[in-house]
VOBA-1610 file (N, C-alpha, C; in pm, whole numbers, padded with zeros to 5 digits, always signed):
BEGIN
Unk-02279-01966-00211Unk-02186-01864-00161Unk-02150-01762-00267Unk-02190-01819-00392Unk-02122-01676-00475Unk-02042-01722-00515Unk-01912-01787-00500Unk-01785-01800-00559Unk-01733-01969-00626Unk-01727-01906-00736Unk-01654-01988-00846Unk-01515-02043-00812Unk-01571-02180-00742Unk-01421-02247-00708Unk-01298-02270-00788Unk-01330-02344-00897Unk-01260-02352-00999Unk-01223-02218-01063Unk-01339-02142-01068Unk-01213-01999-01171Unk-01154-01925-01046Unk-01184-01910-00918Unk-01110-01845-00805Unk-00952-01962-00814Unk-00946-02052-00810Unk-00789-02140-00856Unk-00747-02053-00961Unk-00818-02075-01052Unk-00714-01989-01184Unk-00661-01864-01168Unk-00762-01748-01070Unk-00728-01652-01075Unk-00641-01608-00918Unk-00601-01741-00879Unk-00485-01716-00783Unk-00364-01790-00841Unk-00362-01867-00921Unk-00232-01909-00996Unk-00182-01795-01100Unk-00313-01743-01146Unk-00240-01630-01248Unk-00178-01506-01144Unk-00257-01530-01057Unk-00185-01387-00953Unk-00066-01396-00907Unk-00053-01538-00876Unk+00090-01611-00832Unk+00179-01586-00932Unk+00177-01647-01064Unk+00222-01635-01170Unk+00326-01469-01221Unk+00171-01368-01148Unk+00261-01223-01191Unk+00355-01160-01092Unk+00310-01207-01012Unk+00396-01151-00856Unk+00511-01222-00851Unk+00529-01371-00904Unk+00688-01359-00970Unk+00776-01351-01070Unk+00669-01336-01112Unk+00767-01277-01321Unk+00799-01153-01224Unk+00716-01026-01176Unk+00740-00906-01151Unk+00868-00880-01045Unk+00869-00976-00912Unk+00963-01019-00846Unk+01075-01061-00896Unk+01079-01161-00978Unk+01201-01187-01021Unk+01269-01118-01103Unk+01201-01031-01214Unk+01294-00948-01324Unk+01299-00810-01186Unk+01238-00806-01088Unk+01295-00665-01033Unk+01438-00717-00953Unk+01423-00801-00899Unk+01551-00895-00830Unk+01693-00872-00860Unk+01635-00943-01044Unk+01760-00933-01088Unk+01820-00800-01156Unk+01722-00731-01172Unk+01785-00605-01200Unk+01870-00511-01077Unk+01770-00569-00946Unk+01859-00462-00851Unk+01981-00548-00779Unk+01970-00669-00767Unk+02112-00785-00768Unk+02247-00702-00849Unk+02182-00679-00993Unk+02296-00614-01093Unk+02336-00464-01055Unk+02247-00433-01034Unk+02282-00295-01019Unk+02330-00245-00865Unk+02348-00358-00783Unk+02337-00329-00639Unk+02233-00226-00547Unk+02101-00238-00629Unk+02031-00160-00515Unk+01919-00232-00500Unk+01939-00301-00406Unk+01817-00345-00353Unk+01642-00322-00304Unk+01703-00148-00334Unk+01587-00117-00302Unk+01507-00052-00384Unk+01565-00130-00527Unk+01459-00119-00656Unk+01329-00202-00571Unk+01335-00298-00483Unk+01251-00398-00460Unk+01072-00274-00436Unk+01150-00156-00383Unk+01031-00070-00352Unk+00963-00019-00490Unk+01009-00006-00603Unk+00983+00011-00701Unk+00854-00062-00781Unk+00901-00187-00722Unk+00747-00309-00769Unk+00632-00315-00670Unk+00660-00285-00578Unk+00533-00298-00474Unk+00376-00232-00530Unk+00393-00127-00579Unk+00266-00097-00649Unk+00217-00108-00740Unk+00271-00124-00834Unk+00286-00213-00976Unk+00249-00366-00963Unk+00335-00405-00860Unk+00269-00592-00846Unk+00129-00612-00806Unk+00092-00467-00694Unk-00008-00513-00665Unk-00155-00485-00768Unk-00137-00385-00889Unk-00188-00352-00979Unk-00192-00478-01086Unk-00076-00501-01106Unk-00091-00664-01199Unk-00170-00727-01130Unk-00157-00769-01030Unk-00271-00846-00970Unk-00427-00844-00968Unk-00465-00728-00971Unk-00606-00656-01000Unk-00638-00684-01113Unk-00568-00615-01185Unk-00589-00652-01356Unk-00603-00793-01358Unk-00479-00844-01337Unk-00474-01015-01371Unk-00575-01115-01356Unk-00668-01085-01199Unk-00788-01125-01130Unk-00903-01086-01227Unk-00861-00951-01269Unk-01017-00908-01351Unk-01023-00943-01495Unk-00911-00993-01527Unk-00944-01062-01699Unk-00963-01169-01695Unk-00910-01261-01608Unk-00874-01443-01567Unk-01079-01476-01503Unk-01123-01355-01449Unk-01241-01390-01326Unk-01303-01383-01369Unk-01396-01448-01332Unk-01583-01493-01413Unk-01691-01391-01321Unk-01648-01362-01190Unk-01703-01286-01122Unk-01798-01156-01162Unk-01872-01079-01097Unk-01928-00958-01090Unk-01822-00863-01194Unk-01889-00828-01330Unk-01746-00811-01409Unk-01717-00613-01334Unk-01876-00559-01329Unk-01857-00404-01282Unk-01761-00437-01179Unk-01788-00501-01067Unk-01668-00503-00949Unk-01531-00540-00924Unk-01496-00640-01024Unk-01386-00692-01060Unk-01295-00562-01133Unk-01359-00486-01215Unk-01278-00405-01321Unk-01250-00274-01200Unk-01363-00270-01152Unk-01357-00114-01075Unk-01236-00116-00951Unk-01231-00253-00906Unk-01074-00299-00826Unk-00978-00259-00916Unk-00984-00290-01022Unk-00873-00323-01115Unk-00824-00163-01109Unk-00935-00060-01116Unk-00914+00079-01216Unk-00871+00144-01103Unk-00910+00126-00955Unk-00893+00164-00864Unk-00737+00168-00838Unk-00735-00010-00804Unk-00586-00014-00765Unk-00456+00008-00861Unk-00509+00015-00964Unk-00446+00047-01101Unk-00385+00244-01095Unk-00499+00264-01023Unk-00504+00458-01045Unk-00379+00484-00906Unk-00389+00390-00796Unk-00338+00413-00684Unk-00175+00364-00717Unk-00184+00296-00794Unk-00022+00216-00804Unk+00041+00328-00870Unk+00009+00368-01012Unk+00069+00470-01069Unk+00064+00590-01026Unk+00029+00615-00947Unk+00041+00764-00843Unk+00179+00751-00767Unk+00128+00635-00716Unk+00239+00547-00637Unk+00369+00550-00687Unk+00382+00489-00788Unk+00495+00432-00847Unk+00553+00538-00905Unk+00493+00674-00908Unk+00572+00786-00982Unk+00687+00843-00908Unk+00568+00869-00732Unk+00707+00868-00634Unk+00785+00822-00594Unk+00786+00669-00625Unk+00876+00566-00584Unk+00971+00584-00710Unk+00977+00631-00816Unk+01040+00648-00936Unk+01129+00776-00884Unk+01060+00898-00849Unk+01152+01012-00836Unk+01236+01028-00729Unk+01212+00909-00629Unk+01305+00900-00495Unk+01408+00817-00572Unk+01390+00692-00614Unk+01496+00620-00686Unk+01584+00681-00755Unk+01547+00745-00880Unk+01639+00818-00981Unk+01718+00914-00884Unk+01672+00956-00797Unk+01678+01104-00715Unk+01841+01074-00639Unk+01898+00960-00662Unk+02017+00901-00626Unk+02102+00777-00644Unk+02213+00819-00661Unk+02255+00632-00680Unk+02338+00582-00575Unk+02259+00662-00447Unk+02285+00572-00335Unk+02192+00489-00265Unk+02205+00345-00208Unk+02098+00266-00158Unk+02054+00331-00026Unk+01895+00242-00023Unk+01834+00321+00108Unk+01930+00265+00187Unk+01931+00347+00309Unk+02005+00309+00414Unk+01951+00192+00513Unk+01766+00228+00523Unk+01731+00133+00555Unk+01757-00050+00510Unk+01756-00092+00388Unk+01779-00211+00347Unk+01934-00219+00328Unk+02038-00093+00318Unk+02177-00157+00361Unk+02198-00197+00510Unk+02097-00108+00590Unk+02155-00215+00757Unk+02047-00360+00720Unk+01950-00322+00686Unk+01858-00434+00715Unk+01954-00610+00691Unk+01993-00576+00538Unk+02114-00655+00472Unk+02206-00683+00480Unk+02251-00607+00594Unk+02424-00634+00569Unk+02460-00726+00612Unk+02546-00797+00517Unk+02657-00946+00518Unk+02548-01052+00473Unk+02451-00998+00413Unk+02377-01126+00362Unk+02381-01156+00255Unk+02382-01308+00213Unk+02410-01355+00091Unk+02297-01303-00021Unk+02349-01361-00143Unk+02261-01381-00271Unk+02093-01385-00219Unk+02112-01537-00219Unk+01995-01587-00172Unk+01917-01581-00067Unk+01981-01507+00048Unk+01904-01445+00137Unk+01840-01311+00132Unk+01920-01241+00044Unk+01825-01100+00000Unk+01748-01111-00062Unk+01733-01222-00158Unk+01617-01216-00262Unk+01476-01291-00167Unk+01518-01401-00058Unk+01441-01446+00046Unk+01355-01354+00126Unk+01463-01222+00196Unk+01398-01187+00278Unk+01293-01048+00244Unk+01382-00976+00055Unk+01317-00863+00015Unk+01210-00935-00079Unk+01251-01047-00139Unk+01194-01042-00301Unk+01085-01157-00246Unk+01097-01258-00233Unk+01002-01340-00176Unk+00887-01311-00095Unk+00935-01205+00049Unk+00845-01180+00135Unk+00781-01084+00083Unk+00791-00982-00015Unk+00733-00887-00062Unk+00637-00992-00158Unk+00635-01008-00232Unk+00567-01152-00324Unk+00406-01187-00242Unk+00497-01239-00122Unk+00399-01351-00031Unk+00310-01195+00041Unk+00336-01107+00050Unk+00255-00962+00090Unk+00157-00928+00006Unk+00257-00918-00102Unk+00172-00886-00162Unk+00028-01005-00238Unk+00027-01109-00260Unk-00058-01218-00233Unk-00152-01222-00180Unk-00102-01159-00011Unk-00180-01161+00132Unk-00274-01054+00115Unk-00214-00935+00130Unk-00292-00788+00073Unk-00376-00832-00038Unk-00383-00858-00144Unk-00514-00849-00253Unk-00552-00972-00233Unk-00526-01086-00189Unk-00677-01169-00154Unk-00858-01167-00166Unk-00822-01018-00113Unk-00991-00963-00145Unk-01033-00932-00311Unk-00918-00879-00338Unk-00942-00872-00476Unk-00949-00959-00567Unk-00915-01100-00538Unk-00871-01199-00589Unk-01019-01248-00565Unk-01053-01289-00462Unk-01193-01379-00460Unk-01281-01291-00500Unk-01269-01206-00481Unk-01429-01118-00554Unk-01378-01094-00702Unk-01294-01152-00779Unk-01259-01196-00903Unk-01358-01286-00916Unk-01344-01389-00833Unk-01425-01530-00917Unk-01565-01542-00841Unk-01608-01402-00796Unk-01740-01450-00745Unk-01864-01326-00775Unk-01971-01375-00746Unk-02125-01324-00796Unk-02155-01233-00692Unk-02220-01133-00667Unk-02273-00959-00605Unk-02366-01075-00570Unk-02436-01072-00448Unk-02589-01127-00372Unk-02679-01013-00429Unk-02769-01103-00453Unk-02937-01014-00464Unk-02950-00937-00347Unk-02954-00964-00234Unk-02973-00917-00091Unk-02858-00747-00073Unk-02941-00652+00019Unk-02854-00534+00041Unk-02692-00554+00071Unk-02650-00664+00080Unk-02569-00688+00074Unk-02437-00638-00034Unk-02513-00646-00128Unk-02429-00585-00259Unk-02348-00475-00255Unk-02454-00356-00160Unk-02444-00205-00148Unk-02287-00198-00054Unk-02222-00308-00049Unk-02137-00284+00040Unk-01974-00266-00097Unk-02053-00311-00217Unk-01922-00298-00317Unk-01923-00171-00329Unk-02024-00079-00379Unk-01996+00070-00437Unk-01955+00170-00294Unk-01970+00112-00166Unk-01920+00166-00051Unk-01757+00181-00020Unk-01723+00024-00061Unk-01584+00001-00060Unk-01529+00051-00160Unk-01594+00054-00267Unk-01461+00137-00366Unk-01439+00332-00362Unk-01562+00375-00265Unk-01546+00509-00231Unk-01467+00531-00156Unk-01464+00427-00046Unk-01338+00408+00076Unk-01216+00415+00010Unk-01186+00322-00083Unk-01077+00297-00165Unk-01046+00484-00210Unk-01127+00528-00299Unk-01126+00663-00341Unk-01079+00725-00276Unk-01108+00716-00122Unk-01108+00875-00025Unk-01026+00829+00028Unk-00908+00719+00034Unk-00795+00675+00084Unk-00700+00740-00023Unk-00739+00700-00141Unk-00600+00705-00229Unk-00622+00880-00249Unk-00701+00929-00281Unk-00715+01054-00237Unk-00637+01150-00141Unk-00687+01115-00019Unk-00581+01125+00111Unk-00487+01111+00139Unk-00413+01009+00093Unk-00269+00944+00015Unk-00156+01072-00032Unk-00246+01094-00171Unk-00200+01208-00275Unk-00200+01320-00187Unk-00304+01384-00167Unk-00301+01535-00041Unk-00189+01485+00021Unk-00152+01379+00123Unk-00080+01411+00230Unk+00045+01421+00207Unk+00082+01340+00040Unk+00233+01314-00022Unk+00211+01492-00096Unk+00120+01571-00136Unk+00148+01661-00242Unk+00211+01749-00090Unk+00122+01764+00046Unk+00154+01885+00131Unk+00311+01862+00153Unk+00364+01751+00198Unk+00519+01692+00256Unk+00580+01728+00123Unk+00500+01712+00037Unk+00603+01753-00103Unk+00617+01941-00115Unk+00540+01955-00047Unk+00517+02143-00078Unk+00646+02191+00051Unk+00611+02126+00168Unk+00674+02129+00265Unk+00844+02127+00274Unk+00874+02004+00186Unk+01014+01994+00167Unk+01108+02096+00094Unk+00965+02160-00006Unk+01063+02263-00099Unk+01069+02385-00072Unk+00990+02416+00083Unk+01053+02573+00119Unk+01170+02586+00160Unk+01183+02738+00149Unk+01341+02745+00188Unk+01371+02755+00320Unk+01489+02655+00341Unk+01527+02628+00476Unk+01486+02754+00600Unk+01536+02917+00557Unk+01489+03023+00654Unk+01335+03021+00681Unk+01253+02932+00599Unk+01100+02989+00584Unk+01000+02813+00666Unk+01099+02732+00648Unk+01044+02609+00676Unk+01041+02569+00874Unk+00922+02536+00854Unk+00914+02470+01023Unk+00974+02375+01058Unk+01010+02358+01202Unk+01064+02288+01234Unk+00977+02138+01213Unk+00830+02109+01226Unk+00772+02029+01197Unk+00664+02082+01094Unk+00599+01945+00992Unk+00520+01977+00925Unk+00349+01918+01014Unk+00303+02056+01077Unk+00211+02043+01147Unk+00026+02091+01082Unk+00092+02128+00963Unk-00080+02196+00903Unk-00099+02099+00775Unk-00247+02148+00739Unk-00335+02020+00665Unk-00341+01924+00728Unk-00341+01790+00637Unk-00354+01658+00717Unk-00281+01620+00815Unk-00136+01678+00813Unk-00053+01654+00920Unk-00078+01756+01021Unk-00209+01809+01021Unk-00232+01838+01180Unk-00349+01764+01245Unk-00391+01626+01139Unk-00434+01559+01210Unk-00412+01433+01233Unk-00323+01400+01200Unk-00252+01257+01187Unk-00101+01263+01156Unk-00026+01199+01249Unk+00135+01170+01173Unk+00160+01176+01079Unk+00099+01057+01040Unk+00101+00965+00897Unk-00020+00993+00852Unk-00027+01091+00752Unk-00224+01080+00676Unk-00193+01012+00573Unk-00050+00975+00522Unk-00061+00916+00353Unk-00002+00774+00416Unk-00029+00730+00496Unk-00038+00583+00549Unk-00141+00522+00576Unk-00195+00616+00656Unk-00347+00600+00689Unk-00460+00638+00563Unk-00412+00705+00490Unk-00499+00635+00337Unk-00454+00536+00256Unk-00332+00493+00292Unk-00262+00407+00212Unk-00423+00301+00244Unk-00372+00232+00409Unk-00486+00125+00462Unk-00611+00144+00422Unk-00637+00302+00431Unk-00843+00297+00372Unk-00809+00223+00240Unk-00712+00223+00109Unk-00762+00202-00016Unk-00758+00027+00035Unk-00722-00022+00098Unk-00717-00177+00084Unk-00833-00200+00178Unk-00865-00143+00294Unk-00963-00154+00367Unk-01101-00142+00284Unk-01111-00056+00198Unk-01230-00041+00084Unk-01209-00169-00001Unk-01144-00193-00023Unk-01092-00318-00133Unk-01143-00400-00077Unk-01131-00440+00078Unk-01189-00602+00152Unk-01357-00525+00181Unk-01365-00453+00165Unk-01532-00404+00239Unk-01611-00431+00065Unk-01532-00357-00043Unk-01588-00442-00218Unk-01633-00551-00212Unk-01489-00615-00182Unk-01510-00791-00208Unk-01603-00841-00095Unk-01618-00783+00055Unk-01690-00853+00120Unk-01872-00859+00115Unk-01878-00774-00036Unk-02066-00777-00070Unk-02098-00920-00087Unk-01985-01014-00125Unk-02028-01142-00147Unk-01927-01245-00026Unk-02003-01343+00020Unk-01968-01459+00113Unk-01876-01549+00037Unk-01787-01594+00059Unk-01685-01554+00222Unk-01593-01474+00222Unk-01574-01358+00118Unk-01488-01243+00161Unk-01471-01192+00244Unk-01622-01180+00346Unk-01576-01126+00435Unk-01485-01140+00570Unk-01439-01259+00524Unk-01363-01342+00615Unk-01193-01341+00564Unk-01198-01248+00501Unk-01053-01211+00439Unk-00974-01098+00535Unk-01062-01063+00607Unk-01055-00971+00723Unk-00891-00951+00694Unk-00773-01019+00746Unk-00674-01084+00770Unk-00624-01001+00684Unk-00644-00966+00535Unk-00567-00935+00475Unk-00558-00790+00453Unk-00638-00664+00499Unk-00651-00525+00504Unk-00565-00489+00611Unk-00575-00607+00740Unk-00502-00576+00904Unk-00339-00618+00845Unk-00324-00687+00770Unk-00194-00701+00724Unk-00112-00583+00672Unk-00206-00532+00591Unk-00187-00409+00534Unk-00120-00296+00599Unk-00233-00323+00736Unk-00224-00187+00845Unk-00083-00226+00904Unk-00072-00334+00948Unk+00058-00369+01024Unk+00181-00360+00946Unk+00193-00392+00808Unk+00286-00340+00732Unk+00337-00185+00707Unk+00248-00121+00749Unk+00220+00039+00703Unk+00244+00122+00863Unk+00246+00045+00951Unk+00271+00114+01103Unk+00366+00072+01145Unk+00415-00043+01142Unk+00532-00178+01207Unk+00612-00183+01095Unk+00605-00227+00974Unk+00714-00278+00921Unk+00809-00184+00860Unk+00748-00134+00767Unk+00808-00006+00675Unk+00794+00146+00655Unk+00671+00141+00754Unk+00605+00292+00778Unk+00624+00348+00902Unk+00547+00363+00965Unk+00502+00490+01003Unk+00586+00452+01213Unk+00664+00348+01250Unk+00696+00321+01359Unk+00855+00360+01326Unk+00878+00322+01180Unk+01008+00333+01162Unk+01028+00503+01150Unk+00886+00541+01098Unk+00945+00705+01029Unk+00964+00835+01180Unk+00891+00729+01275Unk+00859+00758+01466Unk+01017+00774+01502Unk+01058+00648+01517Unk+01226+00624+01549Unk+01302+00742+01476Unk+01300+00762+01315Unk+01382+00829+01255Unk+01413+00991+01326Unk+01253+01033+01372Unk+01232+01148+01339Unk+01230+01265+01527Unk+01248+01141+01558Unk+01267+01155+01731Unk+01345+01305+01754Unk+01472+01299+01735Unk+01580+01426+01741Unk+01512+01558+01693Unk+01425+01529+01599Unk+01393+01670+01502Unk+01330+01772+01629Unk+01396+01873+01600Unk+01358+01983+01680Unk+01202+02012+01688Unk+01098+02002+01776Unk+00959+02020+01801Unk+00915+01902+01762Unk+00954+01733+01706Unk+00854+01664+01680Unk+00811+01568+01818Unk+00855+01601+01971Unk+00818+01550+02005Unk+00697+01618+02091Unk+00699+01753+02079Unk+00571+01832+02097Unk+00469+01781+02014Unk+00484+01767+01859Unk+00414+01696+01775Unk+00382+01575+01806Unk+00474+01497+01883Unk+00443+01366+01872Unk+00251+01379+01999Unk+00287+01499+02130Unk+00209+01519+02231Unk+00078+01578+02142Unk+00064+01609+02036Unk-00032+01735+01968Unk-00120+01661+01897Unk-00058+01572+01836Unk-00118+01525+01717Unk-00157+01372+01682Unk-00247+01312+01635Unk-00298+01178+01661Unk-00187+01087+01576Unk-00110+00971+01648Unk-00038+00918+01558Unk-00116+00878+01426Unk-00155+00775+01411Unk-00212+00725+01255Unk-00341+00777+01233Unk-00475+00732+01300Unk-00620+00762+01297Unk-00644+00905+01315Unk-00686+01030+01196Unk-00736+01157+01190Unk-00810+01173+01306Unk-00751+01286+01363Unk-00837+01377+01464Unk-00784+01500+01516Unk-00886+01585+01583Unk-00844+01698+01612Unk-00748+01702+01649Unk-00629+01799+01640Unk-00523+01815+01731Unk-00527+01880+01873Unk-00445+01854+01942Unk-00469+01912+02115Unk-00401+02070+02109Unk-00441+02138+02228Unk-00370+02300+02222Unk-00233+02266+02260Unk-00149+02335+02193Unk+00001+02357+02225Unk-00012+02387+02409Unk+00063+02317+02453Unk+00067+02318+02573Unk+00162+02469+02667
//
């Protein structure tokens, strides 16, 4: 099959290992400081330790192991810059995790933010993790790693565009700004920097799946997606954004998550 039983153990205990050193010192820093929603702060960063962590610990395909690493490494710190300038950007908590939270103890916030984020993040790089401890097939099979990490590319890519336009978007001046942000990527998708969020992990399981049995990690890219539409993305940003003057023309115009043409203004 390709995969190194024994070093695939090591290189899920060391993964285990960073996802709660990283969890727990973010915990307790936002415990102290009362904002819980430093917890968003580690999400791309943990999942970057993890890459790395897999690709020094893994005996595996070393080109494919590192190129996860550089990948998800390039995507976190993109990541984590904006998750940095929303944070600083106030020292009030999201509103989302004060209702999510309220009246819950100690130990239930760290349960339901710090833990379950942990066990996500775990779930999500799986792929990266076994194609740590395993061998590229002789067979065309292989051709499916340098495929997946272009996927990965043209996600995190897509990502950046769709966060730089919403970022261009936010800073016109109120007389000059639309009521919705309907051009570039957001005239073909709701969410385009969600929907590249999923290509970079979707490329990540299509990497790891050049070798058997990754490809049976399936589970963990659809996790991804469901986290990114349902949990924290793109259903919640639906609800928020309902009232806004023209977004529900937008909502009729334009493809929720998956890129495509937009329809004629009716």
């Amino acid at each position: 099959m390709g995969v190194d039983a024994g070093n695939l153990r090591t290189v899920v205990l060391a993964s285990a290992a960073v996802t709660a050193a990283a969890q727990a010192a973010t915990a307790v820093l936002a415990l102290r400081k009362g904002r819980r929603d430093f917890a968003d702060g580690v999400w791309g960063p943990g999942l970057a330790a993890i890459a790395v962590t897999s690709a020094a610990v893994g005996h595996g395909d070393p080109w494919r192991r590192w190129s996860l690493a550089a990948v998800t490494t390039a995507w976190a710190a993109r990541l984590e810059r904006q998750m940095l300038t929303r944070l600083r950007g106030t020292d009030e908590e999201d509103p989302r995790y004060t209702e999510f939270l309220d009246g819950d103890s100690t130990p239930a916030v760290v349960g339901k933010v710090f833990v379950t984020q942990a066990v996500s993040q775990l779930l999500v790089s799986v792929p990266v993790q076994l194609a740590a401890a395993s061998r590229l097939p002789r067979s065309s099979r292989r051709w499916l790693f340098p495929v997946g990490i272009a996927v990965m590319v043209g996600g995190a890519v897509m990502e950046a565009l769709a966060d730089h336009q919403k970022a261009t978007y936010s800073q016109l001046p109120k007389d000059e700004k639309p009521d919705v942000l309907d051009t570039g990527l957001w005239g073909w998708s709701r969410h385009p920097n969600y929907f590249g969020d999923s290509l970079v992990w979707d490329g990540a399981w299509v990497a790891a799946a050049a070798s058997s049995p990754a490809g049976w990690t399936v589970a963990s890219p659809v996790a991804m997606s469901y986290l990114l539409v349902f949990a924290t993305g793109a259903k919640r940003t639906e609800k928020r954004m309902q009232e806004r003057p023209g977004y529900r023309d937008y909502q009729k115009r334009v493809a929720f998550f998956v890129p495509r043409p937009a329809r004629a203004r009716a």
